[in-house]
LONU-93911 format. One line per field, with one value per residue (C-alpha): residue number from 1; chain; x, y, z. Coordinates in steps of 0.02 Angstrom, whole numbers, plus 50000, padded with zeros to 5 digits. Example, Ala and Ser with C-alpha at 12.3 -4.5 7.8 and 13.67 -1.06 7.14 Angstrom:
# residues 2
i <- c(1|2)
ch <- c(A|A)
xx <- c(50615|50684)
yy <- c(49775|49947)
zz <- c(50390|50357)
//
This chain:
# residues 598
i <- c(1|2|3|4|5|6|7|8|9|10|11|12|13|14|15|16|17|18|19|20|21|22|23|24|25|26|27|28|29|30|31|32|33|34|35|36|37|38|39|40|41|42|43|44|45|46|47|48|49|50|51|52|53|54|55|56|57|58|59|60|61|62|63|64|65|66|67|68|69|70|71|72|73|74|75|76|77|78|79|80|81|82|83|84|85|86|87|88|89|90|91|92|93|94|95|96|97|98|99|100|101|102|103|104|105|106|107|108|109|110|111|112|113|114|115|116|117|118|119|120|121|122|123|124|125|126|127|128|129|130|131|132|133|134|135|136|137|138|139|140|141|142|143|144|145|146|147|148|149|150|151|152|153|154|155|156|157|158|159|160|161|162|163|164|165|166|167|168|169|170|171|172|173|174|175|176|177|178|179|180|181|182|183|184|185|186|187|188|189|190|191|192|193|194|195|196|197|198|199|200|201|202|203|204|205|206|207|208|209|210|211|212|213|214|215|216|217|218|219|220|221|222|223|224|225|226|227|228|229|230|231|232|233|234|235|236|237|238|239|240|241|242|243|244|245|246|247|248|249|250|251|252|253|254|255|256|257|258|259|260|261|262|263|264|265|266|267|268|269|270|271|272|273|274|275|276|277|278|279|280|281|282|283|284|285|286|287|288|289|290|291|292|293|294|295|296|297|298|299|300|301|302|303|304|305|306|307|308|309|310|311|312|313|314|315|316|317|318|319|320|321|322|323|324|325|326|327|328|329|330|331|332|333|334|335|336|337|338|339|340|341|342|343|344|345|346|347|348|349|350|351|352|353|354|355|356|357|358|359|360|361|362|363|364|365|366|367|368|369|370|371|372|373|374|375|376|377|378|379|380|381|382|383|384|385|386|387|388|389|390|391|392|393|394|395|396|397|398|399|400|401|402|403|404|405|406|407|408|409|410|411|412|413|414|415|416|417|418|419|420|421|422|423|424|425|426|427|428|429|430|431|432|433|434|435|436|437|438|439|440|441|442|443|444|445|446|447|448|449|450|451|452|453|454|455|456|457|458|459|460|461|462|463|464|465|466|467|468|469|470|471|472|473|474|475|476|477|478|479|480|481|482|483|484|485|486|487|488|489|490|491|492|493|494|495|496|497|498|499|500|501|502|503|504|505|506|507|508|509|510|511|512|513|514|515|516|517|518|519|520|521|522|523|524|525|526|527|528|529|530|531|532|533|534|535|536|537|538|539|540|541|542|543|544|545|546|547|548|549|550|551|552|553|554|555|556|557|558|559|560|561|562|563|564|565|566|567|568|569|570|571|572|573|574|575|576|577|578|579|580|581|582|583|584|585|586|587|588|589|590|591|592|593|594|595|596|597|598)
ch <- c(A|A|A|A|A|A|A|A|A|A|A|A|A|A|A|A|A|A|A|A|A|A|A|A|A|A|A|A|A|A|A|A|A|A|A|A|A|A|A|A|A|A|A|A|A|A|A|A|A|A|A|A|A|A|A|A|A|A|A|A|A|A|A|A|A|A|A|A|A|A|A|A|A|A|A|A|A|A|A|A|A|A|A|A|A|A|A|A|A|A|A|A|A|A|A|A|A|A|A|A|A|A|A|A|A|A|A|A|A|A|A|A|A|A|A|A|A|A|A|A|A|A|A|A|A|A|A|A|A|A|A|A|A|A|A|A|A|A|A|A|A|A|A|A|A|A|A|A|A|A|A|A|A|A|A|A|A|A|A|A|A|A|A|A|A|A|A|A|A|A|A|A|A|A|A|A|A|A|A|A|A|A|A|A|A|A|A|A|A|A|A|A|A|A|A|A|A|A|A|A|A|A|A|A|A|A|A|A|A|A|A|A|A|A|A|A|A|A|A|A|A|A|A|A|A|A|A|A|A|A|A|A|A|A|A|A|A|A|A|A|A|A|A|A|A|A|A|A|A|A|A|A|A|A|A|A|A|A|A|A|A|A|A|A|A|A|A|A|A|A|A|A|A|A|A|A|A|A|A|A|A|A|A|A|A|A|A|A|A|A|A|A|A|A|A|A|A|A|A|A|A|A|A|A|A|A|A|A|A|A|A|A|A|A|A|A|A|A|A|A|A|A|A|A|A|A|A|A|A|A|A|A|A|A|A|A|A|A|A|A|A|A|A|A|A|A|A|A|A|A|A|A|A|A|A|A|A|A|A|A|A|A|A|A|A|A|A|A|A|A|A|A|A|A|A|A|A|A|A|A|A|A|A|A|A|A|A|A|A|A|A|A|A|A|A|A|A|A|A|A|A|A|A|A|A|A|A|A|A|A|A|A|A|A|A|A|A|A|A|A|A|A|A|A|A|A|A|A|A|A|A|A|A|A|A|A|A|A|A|A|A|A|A|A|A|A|A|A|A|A|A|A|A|A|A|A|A|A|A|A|A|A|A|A|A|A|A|A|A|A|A|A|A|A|A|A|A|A|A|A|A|A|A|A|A|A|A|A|A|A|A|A|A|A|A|A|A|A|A|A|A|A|A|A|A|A|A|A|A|A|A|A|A|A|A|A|A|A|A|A|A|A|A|A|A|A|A|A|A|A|A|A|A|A|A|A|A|A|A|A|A|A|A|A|A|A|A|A|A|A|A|A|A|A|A|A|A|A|A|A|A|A|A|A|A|A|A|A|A|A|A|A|A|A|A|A|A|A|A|A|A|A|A|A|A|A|A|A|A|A|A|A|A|A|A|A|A|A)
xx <- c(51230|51246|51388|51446|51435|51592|51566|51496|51652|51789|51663|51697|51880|51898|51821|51901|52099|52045|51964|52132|52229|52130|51986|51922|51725|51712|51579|51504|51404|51293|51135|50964|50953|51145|51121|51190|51114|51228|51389|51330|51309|51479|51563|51470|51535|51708|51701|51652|51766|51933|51893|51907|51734|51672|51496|51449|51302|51198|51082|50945|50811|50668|50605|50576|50764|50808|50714|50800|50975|50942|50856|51013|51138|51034|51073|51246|51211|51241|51118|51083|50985|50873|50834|50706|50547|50437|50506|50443|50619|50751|50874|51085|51106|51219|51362|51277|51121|51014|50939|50825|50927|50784|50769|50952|50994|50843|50969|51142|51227|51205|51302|51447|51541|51646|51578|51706|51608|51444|51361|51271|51128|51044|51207|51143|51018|51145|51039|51072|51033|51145|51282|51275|51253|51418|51494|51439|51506|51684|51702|51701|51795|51907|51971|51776|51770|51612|51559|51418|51312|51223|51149|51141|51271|51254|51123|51050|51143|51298|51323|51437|51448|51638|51780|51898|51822|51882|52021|52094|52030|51951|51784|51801|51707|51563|51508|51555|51565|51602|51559|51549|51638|51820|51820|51706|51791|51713|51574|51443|51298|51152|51216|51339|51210|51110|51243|51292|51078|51058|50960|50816|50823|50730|50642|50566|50384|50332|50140|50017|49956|50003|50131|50119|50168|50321|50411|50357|50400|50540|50645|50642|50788|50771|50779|50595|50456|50345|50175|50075|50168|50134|49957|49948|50055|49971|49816|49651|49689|49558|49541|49721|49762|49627|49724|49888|49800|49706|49869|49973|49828|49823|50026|50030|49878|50018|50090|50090|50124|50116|50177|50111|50217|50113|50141|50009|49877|49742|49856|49846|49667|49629|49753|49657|49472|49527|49619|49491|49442|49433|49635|49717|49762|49844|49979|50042|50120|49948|49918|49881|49850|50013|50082|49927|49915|50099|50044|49916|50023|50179|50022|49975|49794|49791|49880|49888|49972|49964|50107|50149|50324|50331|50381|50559|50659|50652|50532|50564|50444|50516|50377|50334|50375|50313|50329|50226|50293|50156|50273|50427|50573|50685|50839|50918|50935|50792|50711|50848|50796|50598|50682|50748|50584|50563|50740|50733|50732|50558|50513|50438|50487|50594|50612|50535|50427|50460|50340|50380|50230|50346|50498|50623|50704|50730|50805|50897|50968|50960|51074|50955|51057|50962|51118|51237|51146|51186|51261|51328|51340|51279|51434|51501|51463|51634|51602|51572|51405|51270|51228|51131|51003|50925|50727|50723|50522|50530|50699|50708|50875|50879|50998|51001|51135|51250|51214|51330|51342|51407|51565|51695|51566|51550|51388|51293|51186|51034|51110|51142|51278|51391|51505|51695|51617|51517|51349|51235|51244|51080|50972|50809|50713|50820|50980|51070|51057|51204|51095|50936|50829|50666|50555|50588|50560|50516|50346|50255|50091|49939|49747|49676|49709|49907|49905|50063|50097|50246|50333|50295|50472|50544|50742|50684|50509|50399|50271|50099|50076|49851|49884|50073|50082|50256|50260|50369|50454|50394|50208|50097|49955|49953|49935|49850|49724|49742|49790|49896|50072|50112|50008|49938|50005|50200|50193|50340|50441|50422|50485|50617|50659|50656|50770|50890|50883|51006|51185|51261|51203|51293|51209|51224|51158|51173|51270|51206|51350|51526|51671|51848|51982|52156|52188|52322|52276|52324|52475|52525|52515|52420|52235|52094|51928|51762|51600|51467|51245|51156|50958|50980|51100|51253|51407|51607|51755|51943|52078|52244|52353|52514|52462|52588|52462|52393|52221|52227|52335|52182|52040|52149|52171|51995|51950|52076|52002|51840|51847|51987|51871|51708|51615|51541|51385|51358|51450|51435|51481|51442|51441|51573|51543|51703|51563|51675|51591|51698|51694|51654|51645|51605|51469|51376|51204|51098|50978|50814|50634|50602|50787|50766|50586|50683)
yy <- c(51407|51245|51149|51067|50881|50814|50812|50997|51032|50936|51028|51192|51162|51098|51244|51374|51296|51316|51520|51566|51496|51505|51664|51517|51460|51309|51195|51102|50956|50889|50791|50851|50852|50875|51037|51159|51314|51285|51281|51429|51513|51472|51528|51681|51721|51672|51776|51929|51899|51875|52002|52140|52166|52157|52111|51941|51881|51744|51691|51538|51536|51528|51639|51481|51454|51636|51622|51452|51505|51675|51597|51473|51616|51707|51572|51602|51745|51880|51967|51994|52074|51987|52048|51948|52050|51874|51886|52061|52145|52245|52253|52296|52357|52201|52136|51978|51994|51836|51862|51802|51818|51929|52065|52078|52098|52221|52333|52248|52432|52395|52232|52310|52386|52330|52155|51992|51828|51778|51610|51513|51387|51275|51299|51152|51300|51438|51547|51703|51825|51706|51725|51930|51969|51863|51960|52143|52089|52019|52179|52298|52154|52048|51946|51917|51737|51604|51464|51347|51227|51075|50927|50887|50973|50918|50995|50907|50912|50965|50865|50897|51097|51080|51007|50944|50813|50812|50715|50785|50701|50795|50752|50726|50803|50661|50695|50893|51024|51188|51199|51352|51278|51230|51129|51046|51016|50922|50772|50701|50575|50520|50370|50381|50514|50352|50263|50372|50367|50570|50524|50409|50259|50251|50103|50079|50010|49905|49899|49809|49976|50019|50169|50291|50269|50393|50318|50439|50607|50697|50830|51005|51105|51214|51036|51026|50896|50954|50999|50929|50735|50780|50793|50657|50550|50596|50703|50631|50448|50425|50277|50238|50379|50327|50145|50233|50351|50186|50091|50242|50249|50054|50077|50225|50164|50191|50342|50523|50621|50569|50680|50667|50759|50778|50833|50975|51067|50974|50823|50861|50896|50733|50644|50752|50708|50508|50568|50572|50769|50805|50738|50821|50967|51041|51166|51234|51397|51514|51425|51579|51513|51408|51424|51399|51218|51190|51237|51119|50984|51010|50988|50827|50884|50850|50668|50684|50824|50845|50984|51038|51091|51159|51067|50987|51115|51245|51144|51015|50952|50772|50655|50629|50445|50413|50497|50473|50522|50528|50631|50606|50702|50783|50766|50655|50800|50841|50646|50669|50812|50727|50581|50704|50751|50613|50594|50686|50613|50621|50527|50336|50363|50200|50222|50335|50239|50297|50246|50321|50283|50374|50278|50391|50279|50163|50298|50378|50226|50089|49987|50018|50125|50279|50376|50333|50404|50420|50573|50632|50795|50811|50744|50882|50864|50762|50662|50497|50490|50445|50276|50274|50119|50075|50030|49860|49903|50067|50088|50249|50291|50328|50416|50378|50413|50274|50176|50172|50005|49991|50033|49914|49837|49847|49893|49831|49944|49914|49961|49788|49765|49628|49480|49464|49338|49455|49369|49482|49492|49430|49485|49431|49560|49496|49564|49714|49874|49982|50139|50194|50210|50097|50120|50180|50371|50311|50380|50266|50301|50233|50269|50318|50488|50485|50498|50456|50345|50313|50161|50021|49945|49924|49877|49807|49749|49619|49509|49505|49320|49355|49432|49452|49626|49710|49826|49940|49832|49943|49928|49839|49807|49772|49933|49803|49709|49796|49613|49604|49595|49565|49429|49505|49342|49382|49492|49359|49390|49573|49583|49488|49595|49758|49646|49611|49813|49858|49828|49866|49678|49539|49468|49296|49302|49203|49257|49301|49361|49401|49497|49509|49663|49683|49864|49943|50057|50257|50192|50079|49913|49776|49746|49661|49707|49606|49660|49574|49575|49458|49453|49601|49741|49759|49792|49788|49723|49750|49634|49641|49504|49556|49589|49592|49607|49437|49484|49578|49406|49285|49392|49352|49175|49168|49258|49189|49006|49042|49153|49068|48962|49044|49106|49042|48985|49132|49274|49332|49519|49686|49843|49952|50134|50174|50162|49979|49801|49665|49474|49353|49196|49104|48963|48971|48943|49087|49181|49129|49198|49078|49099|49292|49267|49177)
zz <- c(52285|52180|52166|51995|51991|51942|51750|51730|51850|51704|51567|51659|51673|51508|51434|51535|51492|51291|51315|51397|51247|51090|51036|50940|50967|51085|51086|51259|51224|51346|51355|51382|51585|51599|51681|51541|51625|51775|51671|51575|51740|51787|51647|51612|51792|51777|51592|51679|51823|51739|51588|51740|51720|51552|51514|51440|51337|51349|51214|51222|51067|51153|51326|51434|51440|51446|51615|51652|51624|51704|51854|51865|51863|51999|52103|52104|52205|52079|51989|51797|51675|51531|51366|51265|51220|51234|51423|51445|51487|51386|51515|51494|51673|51744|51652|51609|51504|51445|51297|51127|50977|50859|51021|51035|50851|50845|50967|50913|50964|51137|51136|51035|51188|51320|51303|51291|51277|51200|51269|51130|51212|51095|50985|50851|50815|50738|50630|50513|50661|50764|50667|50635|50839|50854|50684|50742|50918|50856|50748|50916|50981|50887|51068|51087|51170|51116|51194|51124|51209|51149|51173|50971|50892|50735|50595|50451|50291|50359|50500|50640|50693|50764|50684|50814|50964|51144|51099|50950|50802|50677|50601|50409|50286|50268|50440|50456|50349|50357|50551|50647|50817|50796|50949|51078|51221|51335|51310|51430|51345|51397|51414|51539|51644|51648|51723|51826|51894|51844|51688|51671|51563|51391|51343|51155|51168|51012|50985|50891|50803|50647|50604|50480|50291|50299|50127|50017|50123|50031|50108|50016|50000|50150|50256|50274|50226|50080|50184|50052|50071|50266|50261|50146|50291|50437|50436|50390|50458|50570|50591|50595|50730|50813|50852|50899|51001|51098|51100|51169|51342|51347|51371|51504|51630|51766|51690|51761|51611|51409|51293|51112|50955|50813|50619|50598|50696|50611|50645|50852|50830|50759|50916|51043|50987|51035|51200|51356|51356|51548|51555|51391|51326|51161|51119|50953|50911|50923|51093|51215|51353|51329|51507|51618|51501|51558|51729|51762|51654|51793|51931|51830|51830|51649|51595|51402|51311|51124|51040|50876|50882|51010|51163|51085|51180|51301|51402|51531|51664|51766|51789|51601|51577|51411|51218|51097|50921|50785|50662|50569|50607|50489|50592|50699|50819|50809|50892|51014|51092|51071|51167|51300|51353|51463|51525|51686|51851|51954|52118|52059|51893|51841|51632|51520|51381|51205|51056|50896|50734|50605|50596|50653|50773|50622|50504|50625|50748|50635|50758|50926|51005|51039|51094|50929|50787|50617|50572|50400|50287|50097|49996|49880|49710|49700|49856|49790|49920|49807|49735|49561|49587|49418|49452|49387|49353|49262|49242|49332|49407|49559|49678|49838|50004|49999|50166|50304|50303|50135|50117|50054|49960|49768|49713|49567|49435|49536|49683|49790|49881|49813|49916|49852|49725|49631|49715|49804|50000|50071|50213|50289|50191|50029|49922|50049|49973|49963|49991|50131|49977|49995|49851|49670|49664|49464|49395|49319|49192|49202|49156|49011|49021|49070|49238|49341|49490|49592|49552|49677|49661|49823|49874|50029|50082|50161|50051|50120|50119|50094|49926|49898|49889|49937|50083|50159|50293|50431|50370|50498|50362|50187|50071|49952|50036|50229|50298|50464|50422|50593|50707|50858|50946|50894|51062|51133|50956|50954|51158|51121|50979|51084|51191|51043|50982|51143|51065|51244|51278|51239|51107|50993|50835|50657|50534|50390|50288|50333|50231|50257|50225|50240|50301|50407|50552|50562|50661|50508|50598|50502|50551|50450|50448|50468|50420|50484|50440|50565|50564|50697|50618|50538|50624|50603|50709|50699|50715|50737|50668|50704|50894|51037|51177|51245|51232|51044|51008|51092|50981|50810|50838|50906|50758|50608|50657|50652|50493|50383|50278|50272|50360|50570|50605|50731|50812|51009|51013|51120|51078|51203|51266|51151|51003|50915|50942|51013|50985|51123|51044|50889|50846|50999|51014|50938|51060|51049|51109|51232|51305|51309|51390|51533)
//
């Protein structure tokens, strides 16, 4: 029998004090490799135990971890039935049955009776068939008990699927709305499995190869990228595959087990043909021989292994040690669970390399920290969460999602933010706009016969300095004239860099602009707020000045002196595991490549 570590213990606890008092749906998050099929294991038993019997559902989306969660429960020493037609069983003979969601609601009357819980894996994944199991099952039972667990539970567009955290405090509309889960009651990250050495560490390779040209992908309304603006991103690039396929091998000589995600099937075929043939492999959804591939992959008789879509859950094997992703991902969930791939402990295996050619890591961590994403819902229509950026090209006017990072800032009719003098807040890439908008979405004609082009504006960019062309500023060659944008020799700048993208270090950087607000905390005590953009990210600290604890009083005088009239030469901070940055010091020496080199 296994026996909980001490966090899936407090996560089994924590969930089994809130099912005795509420019939509310809870919510478990932990990380990819946290062990969720043990704790579903445990509290399907204890379910079935204190009901007096009563029979208890368990549904996973996908037959692998039916299987998993099955096998795990097994090992408890009790036994179970499974009902998922993918798994080859239709089973209701033991009071716990792990099942797929479509096979079950294809016989919902036989989970309508004498059941009391339903366990939701994957919960991030609620679907309409979800949703009426659950609604058939709390109609014969209106006491019916469900649990959720998740490694990402959050979904694009509305953010957050619970309301209230471990600790109380609710999550406002801008980053949850309308969730399913009232609470989630216990929390375990990756990052803190890392710490604690039951995760493996994820370092982000830079390479000299260039990435693909995701700026003009557009989300349709169902969440999804248009296909069309997909093949146009990534299929039919052979040359430029061809480079991140080379670069991806030179980078994993030593590795076991590289994992490539792709956008299409033609996509994956066009990967595979640059991949040696007699040590890769590819799976997509009409893959038959799907688990003999997986086989020999978990054997590491085959090195490289291409997917499309289908190896982001459900599927874990420990000695892959480096990710490949040549696709863009709609959601931040979505690269996390990409991400969690690798994360699993295996004998050797120090870090698990991820290099990502679509910009996700960008979009969806713009500080570096894999593990503190950006999440937000859709404003409503009154929701204030949309900034109109006029094109100064074509005049188009644009409306883009206001950017984190922007708030407290006034915003000017092109969409910059603007300093408490009215003057434009300035970056390395130029004015800061108030929005994640890059390029005007502005049609522009041209041609003798009226045909239309997308406007080349661009909010932020980087000037090719052979031609002077703009370019996205995560282009590696000019769109104009195909000219390196970033020297081969810059290998020292773009370490250090990687170096400077972990927040948890302390850091010194130069401060490029600075702001200053008088607030008052949710306890009403006086506190100012600082918003800071250094050549690295942009951040904000809290201080207090009405302190009465020595060390709340040192950071406001250190602060107040340094901040009184203007703004300091540099700031030393670190980001905390509480998710706030803290000030070291002011107007020290900024880092520099050859002091991060050493």
């Amino acid at each position: 029998m296994f026996k909980p570590r001490a966090y899936q213990q407090a996560a089994i606890d924590a969930a089994i004090a809130e099912l005795r008092q509420s019939i509310d749906p809870i919510l478990i998050e932990a990380a990819t490799g946290a062990g969720k099929s043990l704790l579903i294991a445990y509290l399907a038993e204890w379910l079935h135990t204190v009901s007096g019997g009563k029979k208890v559902l368990c549904l996973a989306p996908q037959r692998e971890l039916v299987l998993q969660n099955a096998a795990k429960y097994k090992a408890l020493g009790a036994p179970c039935s499974i009902f998922s037609a993918s798994a080859g069983a239709k089973s209701t003979r033991h009071p716990v049955i792990f099942g797929t969601p479509g096979t079950v609601k294809g016989a919902i009357s036989r989970f309508t009776k004498d059941y009391c819980a339903v366990v939701i894996d994957e919960a991030h994944g609620l679907t309409p068939t979800i949703l009426a199991i659950v609604e058939a099952m709390r109609n014969a039972n209106p006491r019916l008990r469900i649990i959720g667990t998740s490694a990402t539970p959050f979904r694009m567009g509305t953010g957050y699927i619970y309301r209230l955290r471990p600790n109380g405090k609710a999550n406002g509309d801008d980053t949850c709305r309308d969730p399913f889960f009232l609470k989630c009651v216990y929390q375990i990250g990756a990052r803190e499995l890392i710490d604690q050495g039951f995760l493996t560490r994820p370092v982000v390779v830079s390479t000299n190869a260039e990435s693909y040209d995701t700026s003009n992908l557009r989300l349709k309304p169902n969440g999804k990228f248009d296909a069309h603006d997909v093949d146009q991103a990534f299929v039919g690039h052979g040359r430029k595959t061809a480079a991140i396929v080379a670069s991806v091998v030179a980078e994993s000589r030593d590795a076991k087990g590289v994992v490539f995600f792709a956008a299409t099937v033609q996509h994956a075929q066009e990967i595979l043909a640059s991949l040696p043939p007699s040590m890769s492999a590819i799976i997509t959804g009409e893959t038959k021989s799907r688990d003999a591939i997986l086989k020999r992959f978990d054997r590491q008789e085959i090195k490289y292994l291409v997917n499309v879509g289908v190896l982001t859950t459900g599927w874990d094997c420990a000695h892959v040690d480096v990710v490949a992703i040549l696709r863009k991902t709609e959601s931040v969930g979505l690269l996390q669970q990409i991400i969690g791939r690798g994360l699993r402990l295996h004998s050797g295996k120090t870090e698990i390399r991820v290099m990502d050619f679509g910009s996700n890591i960008e979009d969806h961590c713009p500080d570096g920290d894999l593990f503190a994403p950006i999440v937000r819902a859709k404003a409503s229509k009154e929701g204030g969460g949309v900034v109109e950026a006029h094109c100064a090209s074509c005049g188009y006017v644009n409306e883009f999602t206001r950017h984190k990072d922007a708030e407290g800032y006034e915003v000017d009719k092109e969409g910059y933010c603007l300093d408490v003098f009215g003057e434009r807040v300035v970056t390395d890439y130029g004015p800061m706009p108030a929005h994640y908008g890059r390029r005007c979405f502005g049609l522009v004609r041209t041609g003798a016969n009226g045909e239309h082009e997308r406007c080349n504006h661009r909010w932020t960019s980087k000037e090719c300095e052979a031609c002077g062309s703009e370019n996205d500023i995560a282009a590696r060659y000019c769109t104009t004239c195909k000219a390196e944008l970033i020297d081969p020799a810059a290998k020292l700048q773009l370490e250090f860099q990687a170096q400077k993208s972990d927040p948890y270090a302390p850091q010194t950087d130069a401060v490029l602009s600075m702001s200053r607000k008088d607030s008052v905390s949710q306890r009403g005590n006086a506190v100012v707020r600082a918003d800071w953009v250094t050549p690295y990210r942009r951040f904000t600290t809290w201080h207090q000045p009405e302190a009465t604890f020595a060390k709340a009083q040192r950071d406001w005088e250190r602060f107040d002196e340094a901040t009184r009239h203007g703004q300091p030469e540099t700031i030393s901070y670190v980001k905390e595991m509480n998710g706030f940055f803290r000030v070291l010091a002011f107007n020290e020496p900024a880092d520099t490549v050859q002091e991060m080199a050493a």
